[in-house]
N, C-alpha and C positions, 0 to 999 in steps of 0.2 A: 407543594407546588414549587416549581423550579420559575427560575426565566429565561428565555431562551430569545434572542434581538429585541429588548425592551418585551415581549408581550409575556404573558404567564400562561405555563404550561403544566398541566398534570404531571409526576413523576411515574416513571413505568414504561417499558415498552408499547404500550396502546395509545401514547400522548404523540407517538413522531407517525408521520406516515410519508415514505419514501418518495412516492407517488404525488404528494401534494406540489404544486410551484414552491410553497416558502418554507418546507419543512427543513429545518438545518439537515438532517440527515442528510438531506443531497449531496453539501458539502463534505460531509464526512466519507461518504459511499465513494465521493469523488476521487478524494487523498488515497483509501484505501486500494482505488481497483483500476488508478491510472497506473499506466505503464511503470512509471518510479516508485509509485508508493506500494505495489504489488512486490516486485523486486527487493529493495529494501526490506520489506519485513519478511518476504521469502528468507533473505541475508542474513535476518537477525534471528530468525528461526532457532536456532542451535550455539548461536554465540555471541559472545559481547566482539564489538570490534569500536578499534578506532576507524576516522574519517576516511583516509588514504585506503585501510585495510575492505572498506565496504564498498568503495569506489571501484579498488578493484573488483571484487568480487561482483557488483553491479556492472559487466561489461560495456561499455558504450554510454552509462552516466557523463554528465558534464561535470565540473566542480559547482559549478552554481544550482544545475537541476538539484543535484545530492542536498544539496545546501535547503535549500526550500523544499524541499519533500521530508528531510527531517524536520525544518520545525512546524511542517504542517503537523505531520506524525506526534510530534512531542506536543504541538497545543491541544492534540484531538484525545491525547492520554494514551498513546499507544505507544510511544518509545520514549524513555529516558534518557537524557542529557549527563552523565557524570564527567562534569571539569575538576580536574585535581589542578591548585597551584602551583607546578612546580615550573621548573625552565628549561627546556621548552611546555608550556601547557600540557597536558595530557591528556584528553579529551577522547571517552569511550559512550559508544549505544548501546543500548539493549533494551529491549521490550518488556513490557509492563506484562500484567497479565492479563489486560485484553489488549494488547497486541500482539501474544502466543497464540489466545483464542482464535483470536483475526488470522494469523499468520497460518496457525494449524486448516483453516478453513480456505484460505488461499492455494496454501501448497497442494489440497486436494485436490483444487480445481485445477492447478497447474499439473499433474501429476494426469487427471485425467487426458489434458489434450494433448501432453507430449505424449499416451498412451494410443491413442487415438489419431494423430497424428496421419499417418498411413493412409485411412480413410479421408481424413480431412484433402491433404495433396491430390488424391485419388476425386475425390466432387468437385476440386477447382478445375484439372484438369476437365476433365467432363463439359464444366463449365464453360470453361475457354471454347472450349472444343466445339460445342454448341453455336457459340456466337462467333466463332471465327477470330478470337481473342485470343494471347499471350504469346 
């Protein structure tokens, strides 16, 4: 048995359920498949980076979004923190191995709609088109 906000929970994928109001999953499902935290671990995908080096690669991040999406990322067990003490600090990311699992399963999804893409611009128009919109 684990515990999970004070109550005690079964161990095992059949103890969360997504769908519940108070199932922490939420939380996590949240970090993982908002806009930053999607991005981000699409970013760490294939390499370790520092701060700056992920920021950029995350087009349009804030320093502070970046900032909070990692340590949601790192409390959820999906991305690693390594600070070396040197001077200047030295500070690099990289993904654990369920956040490659996660990342591997994200990029899919990304991978479909930028595939798909064509169609999708193609139903909005339509859309618009329909209601006398865009």
């Amino acid at each position: 048995m684990g515990e999970v906000s004070g109550e005690r929970v079964a161990e095992g994928a059949d103890a969360f359920d997504v769908f519940a109001r108070d199932c922490p999953s939420r939380f996590t499902l949240g970090h993982v498949t908002g806009r930053w935290g999607s991005l981000t671990l699409g970013a760490l995908r294939d390499d370790t980076l520092r701060f700056n080096e992920l920021r950029r690669r995350v087009d349009g991040v804030s320093e502070k979004m970046l900032s909070q999406t990692l340590h949601a990322l790192e409390r959820d067990g999906l991305v690693v923190r390594d600070a070396r003490p040197t001077n200047p600090p030295h500070v690099e990311y990289r993904l654990t191995e369920l956040g490659a699992d996660t990342a591997d399963r994200l990029l899919a999804l990304i991978g479909l709609v930028e595939d798909r893409m064509p169609e999708v611009l193609a139903a909005q128009r339509a859309y618009d088109a329909a209601r006398g919109t865009g």
